[in-house]
MARDRENBA-177365 format. One record per residue (C-alpha): residue number from 1; chain; x, y, z. Coordinates in nm, 3 decimals. Each point is the difference from the previous one (the first is absolute). Layout:
BEGIN
@i->NUM; ch->A; u->X; v->Y; w->Z
...
REM end
This chain:
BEGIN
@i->1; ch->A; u->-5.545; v->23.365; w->8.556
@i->2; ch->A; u->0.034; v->-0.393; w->0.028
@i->3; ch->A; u->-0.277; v->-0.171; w->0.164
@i->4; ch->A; u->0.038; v->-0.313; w->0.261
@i->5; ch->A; u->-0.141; v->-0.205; w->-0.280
@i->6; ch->A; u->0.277; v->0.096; w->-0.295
@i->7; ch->A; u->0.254; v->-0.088; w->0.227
@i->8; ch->A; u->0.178; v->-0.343; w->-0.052
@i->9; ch->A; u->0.153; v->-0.232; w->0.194
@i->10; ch->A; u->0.357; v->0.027; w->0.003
@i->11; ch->A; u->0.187; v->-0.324; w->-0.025
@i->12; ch->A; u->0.184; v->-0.099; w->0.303
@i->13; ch->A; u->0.418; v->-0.027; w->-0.053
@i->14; ch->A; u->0.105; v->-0.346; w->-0.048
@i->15; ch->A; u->0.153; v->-0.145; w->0.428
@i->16; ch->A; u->-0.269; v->0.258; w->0.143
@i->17; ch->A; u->-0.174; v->-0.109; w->0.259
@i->18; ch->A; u->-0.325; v->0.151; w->-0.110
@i->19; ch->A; u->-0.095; v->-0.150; w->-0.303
@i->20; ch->A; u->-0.269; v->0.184; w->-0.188
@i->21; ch->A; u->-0.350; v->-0.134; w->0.062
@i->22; ch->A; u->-0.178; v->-0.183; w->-0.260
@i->23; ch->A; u->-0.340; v->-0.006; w->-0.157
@i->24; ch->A; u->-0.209; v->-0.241; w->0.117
@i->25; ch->A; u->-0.324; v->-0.110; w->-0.237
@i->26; ch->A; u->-0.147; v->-0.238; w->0.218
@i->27; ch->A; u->-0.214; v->0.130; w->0.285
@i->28; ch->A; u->-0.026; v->-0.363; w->0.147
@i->29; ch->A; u->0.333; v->-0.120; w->0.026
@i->30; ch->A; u->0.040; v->0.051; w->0.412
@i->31; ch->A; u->-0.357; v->-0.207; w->0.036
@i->32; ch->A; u->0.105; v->-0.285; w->-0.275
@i->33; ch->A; u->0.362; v->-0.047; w->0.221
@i->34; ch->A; u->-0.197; v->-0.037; w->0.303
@i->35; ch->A; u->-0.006; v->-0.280; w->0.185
@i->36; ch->A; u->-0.216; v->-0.231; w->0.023
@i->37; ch->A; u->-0.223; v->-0.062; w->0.354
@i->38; ch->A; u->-0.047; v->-0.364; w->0.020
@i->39; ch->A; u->-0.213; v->-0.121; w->0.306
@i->40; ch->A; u->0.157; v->-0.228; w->0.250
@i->41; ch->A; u->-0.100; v->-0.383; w->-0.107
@i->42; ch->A; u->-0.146; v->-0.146; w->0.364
@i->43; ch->A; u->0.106; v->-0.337; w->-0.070
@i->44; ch->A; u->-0.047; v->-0.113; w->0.351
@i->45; ch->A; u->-0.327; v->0.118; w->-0.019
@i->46; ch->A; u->-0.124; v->-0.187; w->-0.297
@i->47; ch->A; u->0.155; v->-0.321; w->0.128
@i->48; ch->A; u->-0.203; v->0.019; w->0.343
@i->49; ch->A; u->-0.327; v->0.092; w->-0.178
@i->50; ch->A; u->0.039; v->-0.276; w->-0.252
@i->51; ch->A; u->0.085; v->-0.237; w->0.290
@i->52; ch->A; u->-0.295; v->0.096; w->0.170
@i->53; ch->A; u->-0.215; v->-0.003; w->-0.286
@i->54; ch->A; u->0.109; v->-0.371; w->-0.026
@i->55; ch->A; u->-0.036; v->-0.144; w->0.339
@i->56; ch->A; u->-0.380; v->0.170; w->-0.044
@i->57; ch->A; u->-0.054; v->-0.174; w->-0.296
@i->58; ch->A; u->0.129; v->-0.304; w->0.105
@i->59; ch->A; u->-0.238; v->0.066; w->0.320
@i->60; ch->A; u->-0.319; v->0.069; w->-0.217
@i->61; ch->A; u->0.070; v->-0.337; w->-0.172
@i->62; ch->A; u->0.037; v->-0.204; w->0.261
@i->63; ch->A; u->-0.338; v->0.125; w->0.177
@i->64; ch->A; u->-0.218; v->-0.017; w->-0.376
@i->65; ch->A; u->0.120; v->-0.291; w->-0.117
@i->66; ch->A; u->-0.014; v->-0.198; w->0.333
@i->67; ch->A; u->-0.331; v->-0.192; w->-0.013
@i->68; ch->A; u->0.019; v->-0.069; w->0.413
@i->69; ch->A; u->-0.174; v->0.379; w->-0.052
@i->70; ch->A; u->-0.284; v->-0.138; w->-0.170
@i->71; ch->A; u->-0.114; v->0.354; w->-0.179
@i->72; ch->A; u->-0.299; v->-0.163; w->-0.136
@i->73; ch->A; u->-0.093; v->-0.056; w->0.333
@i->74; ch->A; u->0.067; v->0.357; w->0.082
@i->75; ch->A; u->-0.146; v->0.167; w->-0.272
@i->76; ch->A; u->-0.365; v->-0.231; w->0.099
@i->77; ch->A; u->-0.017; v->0.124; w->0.321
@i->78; ch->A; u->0.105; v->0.355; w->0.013
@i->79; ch->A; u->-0.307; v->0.159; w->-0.086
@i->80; ch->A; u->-0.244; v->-0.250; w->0.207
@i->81; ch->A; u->-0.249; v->0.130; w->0.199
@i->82; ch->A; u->0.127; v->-0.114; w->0.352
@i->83; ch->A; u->0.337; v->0.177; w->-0.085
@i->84; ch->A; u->-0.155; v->0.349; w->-0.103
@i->85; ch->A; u->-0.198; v->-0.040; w->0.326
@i->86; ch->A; u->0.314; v->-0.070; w->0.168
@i->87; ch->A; u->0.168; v->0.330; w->-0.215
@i->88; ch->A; u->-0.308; v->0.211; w->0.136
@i->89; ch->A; u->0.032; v->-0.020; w->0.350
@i->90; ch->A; u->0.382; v->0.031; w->0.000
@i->91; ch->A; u->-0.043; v->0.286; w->-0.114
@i->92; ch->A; u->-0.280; v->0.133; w->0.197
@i->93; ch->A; u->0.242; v->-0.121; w->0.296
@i->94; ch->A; u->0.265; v->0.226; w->-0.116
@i->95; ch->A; u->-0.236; v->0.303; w->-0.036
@i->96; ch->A; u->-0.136; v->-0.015; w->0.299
@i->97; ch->A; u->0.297; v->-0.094; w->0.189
@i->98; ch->A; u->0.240; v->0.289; w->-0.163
@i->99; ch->A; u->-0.311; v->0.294; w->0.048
@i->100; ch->A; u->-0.021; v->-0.133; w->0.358
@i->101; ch->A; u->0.359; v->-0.036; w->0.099
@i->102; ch->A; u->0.046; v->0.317; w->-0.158
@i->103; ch->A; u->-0.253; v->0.192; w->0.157
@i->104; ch->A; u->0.111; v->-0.145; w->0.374
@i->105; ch->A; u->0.372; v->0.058; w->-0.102
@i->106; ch->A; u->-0.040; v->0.329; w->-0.033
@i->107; ch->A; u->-0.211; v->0.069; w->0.291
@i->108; ch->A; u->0.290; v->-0.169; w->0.205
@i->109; ch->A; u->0.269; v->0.184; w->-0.182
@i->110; ch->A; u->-0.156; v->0.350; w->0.115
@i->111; ch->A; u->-0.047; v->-0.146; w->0.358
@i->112; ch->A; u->0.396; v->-0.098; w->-0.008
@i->113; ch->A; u->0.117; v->0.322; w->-0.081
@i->114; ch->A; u->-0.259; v->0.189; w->0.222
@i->115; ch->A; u->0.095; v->0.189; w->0.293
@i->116; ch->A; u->-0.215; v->-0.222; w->0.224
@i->117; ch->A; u->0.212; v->-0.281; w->0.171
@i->118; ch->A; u->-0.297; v->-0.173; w->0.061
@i->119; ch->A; u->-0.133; v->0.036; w->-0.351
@i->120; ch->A; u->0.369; v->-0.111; w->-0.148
@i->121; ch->A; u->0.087; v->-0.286; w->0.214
@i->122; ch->A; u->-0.338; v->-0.188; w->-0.063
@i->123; ch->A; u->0.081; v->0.033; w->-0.368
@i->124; ch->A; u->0.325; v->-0.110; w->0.081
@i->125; ch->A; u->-0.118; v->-0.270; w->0.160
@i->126; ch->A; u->-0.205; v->-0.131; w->-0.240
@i->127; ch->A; u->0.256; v->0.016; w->-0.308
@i->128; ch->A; u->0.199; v->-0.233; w->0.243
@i->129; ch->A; u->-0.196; v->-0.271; w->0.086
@i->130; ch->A; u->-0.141; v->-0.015; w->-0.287
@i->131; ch->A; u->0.338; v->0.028; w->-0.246
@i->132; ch->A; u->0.139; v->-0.247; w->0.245
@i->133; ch->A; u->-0.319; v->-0.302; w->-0.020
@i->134; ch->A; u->0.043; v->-0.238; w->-0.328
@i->135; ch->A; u->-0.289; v->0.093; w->-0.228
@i->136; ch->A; u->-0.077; v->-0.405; w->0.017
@i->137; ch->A; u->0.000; v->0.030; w->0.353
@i->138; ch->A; u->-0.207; v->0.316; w->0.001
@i->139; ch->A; u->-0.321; v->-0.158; w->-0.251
@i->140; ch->A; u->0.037; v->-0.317; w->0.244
@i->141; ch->A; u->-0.067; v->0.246; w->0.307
@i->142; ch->A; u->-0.303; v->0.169; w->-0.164
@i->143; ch->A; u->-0.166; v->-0.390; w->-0.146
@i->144; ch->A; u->-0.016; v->-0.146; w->0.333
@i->145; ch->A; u->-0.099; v->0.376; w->0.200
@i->146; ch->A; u->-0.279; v->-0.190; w->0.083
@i->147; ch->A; u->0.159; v->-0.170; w->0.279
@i->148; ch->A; u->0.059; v->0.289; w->0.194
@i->149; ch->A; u->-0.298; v->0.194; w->-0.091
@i->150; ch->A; u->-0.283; v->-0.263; w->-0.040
@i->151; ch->A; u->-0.241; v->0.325; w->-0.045
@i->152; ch->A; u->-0.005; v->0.368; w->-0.076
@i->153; ch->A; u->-0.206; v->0.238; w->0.138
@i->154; ch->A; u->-0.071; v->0.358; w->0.052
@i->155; ch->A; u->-0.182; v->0.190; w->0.325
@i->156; ch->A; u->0.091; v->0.209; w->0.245
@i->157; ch->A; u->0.280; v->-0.077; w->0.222
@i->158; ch->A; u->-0.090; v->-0.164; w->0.267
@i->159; ch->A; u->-0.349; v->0.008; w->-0.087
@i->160; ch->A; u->-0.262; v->-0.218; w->-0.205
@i->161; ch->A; u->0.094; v->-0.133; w->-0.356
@i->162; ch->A; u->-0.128; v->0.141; w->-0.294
@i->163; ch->A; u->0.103; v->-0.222; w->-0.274
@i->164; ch->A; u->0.166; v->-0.316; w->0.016
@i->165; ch->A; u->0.170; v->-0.211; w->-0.277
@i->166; ch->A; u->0.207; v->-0.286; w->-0.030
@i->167; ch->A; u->0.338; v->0.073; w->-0.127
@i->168; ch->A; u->0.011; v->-0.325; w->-0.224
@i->169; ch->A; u->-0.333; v->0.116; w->-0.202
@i->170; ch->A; u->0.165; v->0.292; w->-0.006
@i->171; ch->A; u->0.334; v->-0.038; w->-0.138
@i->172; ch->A; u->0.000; v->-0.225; w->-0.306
@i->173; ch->A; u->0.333; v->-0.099; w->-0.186
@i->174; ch->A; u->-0.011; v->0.326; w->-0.236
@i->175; ch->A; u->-0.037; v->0.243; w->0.297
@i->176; ch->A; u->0.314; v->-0.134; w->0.183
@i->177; ch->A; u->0.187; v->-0.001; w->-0.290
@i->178; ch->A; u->-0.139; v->0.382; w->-0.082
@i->179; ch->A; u->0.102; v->0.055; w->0.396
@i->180; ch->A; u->0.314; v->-0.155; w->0.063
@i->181; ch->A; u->0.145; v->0.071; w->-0.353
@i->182; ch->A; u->-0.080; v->0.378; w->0.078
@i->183; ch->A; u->0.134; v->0.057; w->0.346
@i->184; ch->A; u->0.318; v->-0.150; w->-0.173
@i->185; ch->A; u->0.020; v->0.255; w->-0.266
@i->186; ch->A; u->-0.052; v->0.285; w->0.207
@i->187; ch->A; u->0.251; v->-0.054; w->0.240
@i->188; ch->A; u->0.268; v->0.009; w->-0.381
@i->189; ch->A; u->-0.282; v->0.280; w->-0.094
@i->190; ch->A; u->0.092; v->0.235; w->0.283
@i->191; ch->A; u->0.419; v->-0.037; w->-0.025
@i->192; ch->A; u->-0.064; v->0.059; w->-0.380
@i->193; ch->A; u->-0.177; v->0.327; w->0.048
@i->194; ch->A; u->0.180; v->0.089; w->0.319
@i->195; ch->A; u->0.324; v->-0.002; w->-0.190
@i->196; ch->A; u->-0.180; v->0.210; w->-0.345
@i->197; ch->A; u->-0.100; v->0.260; w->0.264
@i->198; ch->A; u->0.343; v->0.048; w->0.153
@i->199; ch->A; u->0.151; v->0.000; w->-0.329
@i->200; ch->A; u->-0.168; v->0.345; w->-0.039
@i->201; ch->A; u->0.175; v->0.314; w->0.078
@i->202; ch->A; u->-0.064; v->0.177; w->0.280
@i->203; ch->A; u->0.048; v->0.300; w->-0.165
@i->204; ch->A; u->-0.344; v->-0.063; w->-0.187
@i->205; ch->A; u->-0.184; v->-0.059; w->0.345
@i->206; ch->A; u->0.160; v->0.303; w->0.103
@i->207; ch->A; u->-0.123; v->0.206; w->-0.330
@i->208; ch->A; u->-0.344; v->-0.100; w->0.105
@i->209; ch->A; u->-0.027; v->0.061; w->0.366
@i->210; ch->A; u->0.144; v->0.377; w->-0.121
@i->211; ch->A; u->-0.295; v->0.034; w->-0.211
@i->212; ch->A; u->-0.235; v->-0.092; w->0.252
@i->213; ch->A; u->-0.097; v->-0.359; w->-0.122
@i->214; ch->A; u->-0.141; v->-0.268; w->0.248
@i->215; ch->A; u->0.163; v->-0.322; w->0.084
@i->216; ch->A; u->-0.278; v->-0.200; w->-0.123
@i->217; ch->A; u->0.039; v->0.204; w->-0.309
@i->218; ch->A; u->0.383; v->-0.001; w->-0.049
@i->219; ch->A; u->-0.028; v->-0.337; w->0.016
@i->220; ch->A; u->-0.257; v->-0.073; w->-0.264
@i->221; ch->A; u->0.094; v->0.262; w->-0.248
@i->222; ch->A; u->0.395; v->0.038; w->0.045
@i->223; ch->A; u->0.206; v->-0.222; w->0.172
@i->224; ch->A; u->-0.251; v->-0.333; w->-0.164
@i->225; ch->A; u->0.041; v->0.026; w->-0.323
@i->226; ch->A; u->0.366; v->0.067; w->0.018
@i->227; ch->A; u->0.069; v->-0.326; w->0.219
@i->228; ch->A; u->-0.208; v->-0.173; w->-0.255
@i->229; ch->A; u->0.373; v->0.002; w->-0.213
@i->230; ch->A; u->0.117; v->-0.210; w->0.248
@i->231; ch->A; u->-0.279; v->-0.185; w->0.116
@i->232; ch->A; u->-0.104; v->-0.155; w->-0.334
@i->233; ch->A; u->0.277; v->-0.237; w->-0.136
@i->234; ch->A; u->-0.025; v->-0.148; w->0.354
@i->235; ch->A; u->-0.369; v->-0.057; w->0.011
@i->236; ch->A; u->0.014; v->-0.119; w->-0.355
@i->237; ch->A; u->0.223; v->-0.265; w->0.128
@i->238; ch->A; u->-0.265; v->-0.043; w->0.256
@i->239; ch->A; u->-0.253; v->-0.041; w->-0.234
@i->240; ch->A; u->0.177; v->-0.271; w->-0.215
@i->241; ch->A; u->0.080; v->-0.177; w->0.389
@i->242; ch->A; u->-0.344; v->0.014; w->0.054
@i->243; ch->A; u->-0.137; v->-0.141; w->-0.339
@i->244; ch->A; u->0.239; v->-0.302; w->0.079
@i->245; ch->A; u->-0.040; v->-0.005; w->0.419
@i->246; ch->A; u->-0.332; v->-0.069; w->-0.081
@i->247; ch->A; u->0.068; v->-0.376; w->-0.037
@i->248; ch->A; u->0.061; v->-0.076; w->0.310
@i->249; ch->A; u->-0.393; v->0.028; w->0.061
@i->250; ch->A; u->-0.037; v->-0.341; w->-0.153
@i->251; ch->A; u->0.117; v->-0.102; w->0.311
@i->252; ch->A; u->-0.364; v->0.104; w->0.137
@i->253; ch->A; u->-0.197; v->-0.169; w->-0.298
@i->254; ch->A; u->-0.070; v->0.360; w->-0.174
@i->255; ch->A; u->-0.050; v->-0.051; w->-0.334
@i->256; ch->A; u->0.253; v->0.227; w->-0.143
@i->257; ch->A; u->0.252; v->-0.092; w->-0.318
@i->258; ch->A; u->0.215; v->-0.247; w->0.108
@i->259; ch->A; u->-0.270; v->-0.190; w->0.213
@i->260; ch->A; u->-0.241; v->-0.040; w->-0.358
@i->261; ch->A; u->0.277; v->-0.149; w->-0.131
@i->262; ch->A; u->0.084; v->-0.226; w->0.270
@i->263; ch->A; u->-0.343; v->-0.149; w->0.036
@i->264; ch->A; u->0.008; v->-0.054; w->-0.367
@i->265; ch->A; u->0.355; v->-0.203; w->0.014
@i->266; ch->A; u->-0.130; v->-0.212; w->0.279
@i->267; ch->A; u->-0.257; v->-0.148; w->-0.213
@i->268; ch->A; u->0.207; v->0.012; w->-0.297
@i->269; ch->A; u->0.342; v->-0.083; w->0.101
@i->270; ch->A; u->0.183; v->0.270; w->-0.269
@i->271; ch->A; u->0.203; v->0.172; w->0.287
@i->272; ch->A; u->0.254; v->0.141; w->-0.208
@i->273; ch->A; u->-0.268; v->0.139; w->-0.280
@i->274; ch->A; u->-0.188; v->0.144; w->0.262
@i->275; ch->A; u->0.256; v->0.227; w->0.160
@i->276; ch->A; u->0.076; v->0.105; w->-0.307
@i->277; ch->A; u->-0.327; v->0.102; w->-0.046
@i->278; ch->A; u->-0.024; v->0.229; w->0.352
@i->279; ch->A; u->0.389; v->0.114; w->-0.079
@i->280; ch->A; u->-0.043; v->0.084; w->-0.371
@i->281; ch->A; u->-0.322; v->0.243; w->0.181
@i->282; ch->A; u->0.218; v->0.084; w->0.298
@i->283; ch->A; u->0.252; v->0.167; w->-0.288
@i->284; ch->A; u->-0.221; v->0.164; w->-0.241
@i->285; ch->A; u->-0.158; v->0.196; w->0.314
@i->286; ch->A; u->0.304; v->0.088; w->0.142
@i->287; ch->A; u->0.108; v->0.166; w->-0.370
@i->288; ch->A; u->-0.305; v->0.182; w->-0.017
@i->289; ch->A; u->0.054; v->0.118; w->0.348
@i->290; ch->A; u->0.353; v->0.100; w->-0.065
@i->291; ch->A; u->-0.121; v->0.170; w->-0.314
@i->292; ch->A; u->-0.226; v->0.235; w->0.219
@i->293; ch->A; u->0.267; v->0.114; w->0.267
@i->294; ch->A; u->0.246; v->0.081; w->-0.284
@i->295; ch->A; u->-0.280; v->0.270; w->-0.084
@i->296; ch->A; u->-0.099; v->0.091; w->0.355
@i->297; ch->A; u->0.389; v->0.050; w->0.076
@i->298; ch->A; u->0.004; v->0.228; w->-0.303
@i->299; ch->A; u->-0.293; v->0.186; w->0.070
@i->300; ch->A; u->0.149; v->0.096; w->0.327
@i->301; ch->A; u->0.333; v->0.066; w->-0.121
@i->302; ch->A; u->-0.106; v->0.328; w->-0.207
@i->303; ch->A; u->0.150; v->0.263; w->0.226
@i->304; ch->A; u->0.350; v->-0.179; w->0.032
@i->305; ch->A; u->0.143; v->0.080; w->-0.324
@i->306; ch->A; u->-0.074; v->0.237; w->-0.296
@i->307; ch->A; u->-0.046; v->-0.327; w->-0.257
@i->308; ch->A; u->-0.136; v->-0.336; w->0.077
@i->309; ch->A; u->0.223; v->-0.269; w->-0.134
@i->310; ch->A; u->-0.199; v->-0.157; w->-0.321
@i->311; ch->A; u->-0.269; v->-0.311; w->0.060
@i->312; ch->A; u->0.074; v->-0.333; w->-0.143
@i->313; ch->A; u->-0.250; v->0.055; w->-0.232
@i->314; ch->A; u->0.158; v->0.348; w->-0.164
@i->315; ch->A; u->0.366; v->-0.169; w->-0.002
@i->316; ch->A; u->-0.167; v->-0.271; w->-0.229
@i->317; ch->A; u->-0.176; v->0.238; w->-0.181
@i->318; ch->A; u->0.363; v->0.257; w->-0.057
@i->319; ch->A; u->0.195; v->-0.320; w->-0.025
@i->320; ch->A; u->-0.288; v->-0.083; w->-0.298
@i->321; ch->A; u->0.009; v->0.340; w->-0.158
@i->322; ch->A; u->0.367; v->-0.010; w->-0.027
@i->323; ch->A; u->-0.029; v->-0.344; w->-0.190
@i->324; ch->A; u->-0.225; v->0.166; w->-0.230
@i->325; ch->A; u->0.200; v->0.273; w->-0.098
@i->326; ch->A; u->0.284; v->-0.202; w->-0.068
@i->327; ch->A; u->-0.135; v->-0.235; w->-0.186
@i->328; ch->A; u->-0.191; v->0.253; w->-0.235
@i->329; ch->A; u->0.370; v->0.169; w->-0.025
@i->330; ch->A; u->0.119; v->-0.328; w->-0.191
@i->331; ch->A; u->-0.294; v->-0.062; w->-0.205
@i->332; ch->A; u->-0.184; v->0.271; w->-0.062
@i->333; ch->A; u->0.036; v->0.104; w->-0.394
@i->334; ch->A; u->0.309; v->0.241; w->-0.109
@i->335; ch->A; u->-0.040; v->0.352; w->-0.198
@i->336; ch->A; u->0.079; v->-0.122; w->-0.355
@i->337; ch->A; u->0.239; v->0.292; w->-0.190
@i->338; ch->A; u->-0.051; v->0.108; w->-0.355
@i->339; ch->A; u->0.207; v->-0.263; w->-0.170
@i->340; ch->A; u->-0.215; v->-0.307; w->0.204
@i->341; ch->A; u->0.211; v->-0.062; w->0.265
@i->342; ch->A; u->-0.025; v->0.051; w->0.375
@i->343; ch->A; u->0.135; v->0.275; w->0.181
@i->344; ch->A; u->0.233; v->-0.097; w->0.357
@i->345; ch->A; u->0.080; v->0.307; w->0.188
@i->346; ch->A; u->0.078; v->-0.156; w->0.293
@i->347; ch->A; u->-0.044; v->0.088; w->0.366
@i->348; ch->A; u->-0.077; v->0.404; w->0.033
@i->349; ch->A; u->0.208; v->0.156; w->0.239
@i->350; ch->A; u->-0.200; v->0.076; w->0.322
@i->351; ch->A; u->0.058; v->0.408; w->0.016
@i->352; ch->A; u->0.104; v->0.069; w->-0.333
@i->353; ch->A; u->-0.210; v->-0.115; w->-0.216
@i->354; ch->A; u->0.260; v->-0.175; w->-0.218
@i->355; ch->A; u->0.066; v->-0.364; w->-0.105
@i->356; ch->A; u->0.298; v->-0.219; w->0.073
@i->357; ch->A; u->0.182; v->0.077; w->-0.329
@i->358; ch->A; u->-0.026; v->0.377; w->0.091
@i->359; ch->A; u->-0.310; v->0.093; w->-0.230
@i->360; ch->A; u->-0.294; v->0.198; w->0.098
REM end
């Protein structure tokens, strides 16, 4: 009996057109006549980013090396006392104004989208006489209150007096910027979180009324902290409005940022060093700012897909790590064979196990 592996291959007749197959030795030859992938060259690409790159540079240079700047000047008085001061209460202006305006907004966003007409056309009111008033015009209004309410006091209507005060005791320069700047927000405030709260589903509202939630309670603990999705980039812009809004209170004498530095360039008469003091703070607030509402937005952005796209911070770190590796591929030291020499395999063969040349 022959067996399959005693039989031989019969050569073909010469002019057939099945010519016998041959013995091939080298398991690699289909992968070493491969072609090539070579990525697509974006030369377009690298032109505009190198064109941009110079026009920064050329940008950077003429702002550093520009002595009209005076950064000696800038450098003296960026850390003074008065300026800090000034730093402070901007920022205790935004605070206050943003918890405020945020609070009232979305008192006036529930009463526009409640089933009481009266209820949602005083809120509508308000959003549009106050969304339509300059914010100049409005801290003007609330400095010189005084002139149609000399005094404020409480008692019974149409009855004795109680307490009586006079309104310009009452409302210094801080507390009508706190006032007017607030009412302003709100009335943004409550179209912000109006719109995060239609943005919901109704399905989810629905859900909750079926298992026998409140309003009050669908509100707080469902329909909330979805619209917060929308609601934050918005109020983050807000917040970065408000930082620089606050400004315009120099108008009013409040001390804030850019009025420290203003009383300090009247006696000095280094304008342009000056403003670069209050903008050079004006920017390096707003970063940290912007820094913070990357992280809210991603906090809140958990449930929309199954992976968070990687922080700045981690692509620097992978981007690092990949350096690392490749630069301890080239240098780090070779297995040495047994006559002194260094051994090359080569790339291994994801899979197999095997280097270029075919060797295991």
């Amino acid at each position: 009996m022959v067996t399959p592996s005693e039989v031989k291959p019969v050569p073909a007749p010469a002019g057939s057109p099945h010519p016998s197959p041959k013995k091939t030795t080298d398991t690699n030859t289909a992968t070493d006549t491969a072609p090539r992938i070579v990525p697509r060259r974006h030369v377009g690409r690298w032109t505009t980013a190198a064109l941009a790159l110079l026009l920064l540079a050329l940008v950077l240079n003429s702002v550093l090396r520009n002595d009209a700047f005076q950064w000696g000047v800038v450098g003296r008085y960026f850390t003074t006392a008065a300026v800090l001061d000034g730093l402070l209460l901007t920022l205790w202006l935004t605070g206050v104004v943003m918890v405020l305006g945020f609070a009232l907004g979305t008192v006036l966003a529930v009463m526009r989208l409640s089933a009481n007409p009266v209820l949602a056309t005083l809120s509508w009111g308000f959003v549009w006489i106050f969304r339509s008033t300059p914010l100049l015009v409005q801290l003007l209004f609330w400095f010189n209150i005084g002139a149609l309410y000399p005094t404020l006091s409480l008692g019974i209507p149409f009855g004795p007096e109680l307490l009586s005060v006079k309104t310009v005791n009452l409302l210094g320069p801080t507390l009508t910027a706190v006032i007017g700047l607030t009412l302003h927000e709100s009335a943004y405030a409550a179209e912000v979180v109006r719109g995060g709260i239609v943005a919901v589903e109704s399905g989810q509202t629905e859900a909750a009324q079926a298992l026998g939630l409140s309003k009050s309670r669908t509100l707080r603990r469902i329909v909330i902290p979805q619209a917060m999705r929308s609601i934050v980039p918005t109020a983050g812009n807000m917040l970065i409005g408000t930082l620089k809004g606050t400004s315009i209170v120099s108008v009013l004498a409040v001390h804030d940022l850019l009025y420290s530095t203003q009383l300090i360039y009247n006696q000095t008469y280094q304008v342009i060093p000056l403003l670069m003091v209050a903008t050079l703070w004006y920017i390096a607030v707003t970063s940290v700012l912007s820094t913070g509402q990357y992280y809210v937005e991603r906090h809140y952005a958990r449930g929309t897909s199954r992976s968070l796209p990687p922080t700045p911070l981690q692509r620097v770190r992978a981007r690092t790590s990949v350096l690392r590796g490749r630069v301890y591929a080239v240098t780090a030291p070779r297995p040495r064979t047994a006559d002194g020499g260094t051994t090359d395999a080569g790339p291994t063969n994801e899979g197999t196990g095997t280097t270029a040349g075919g060797q295991r």
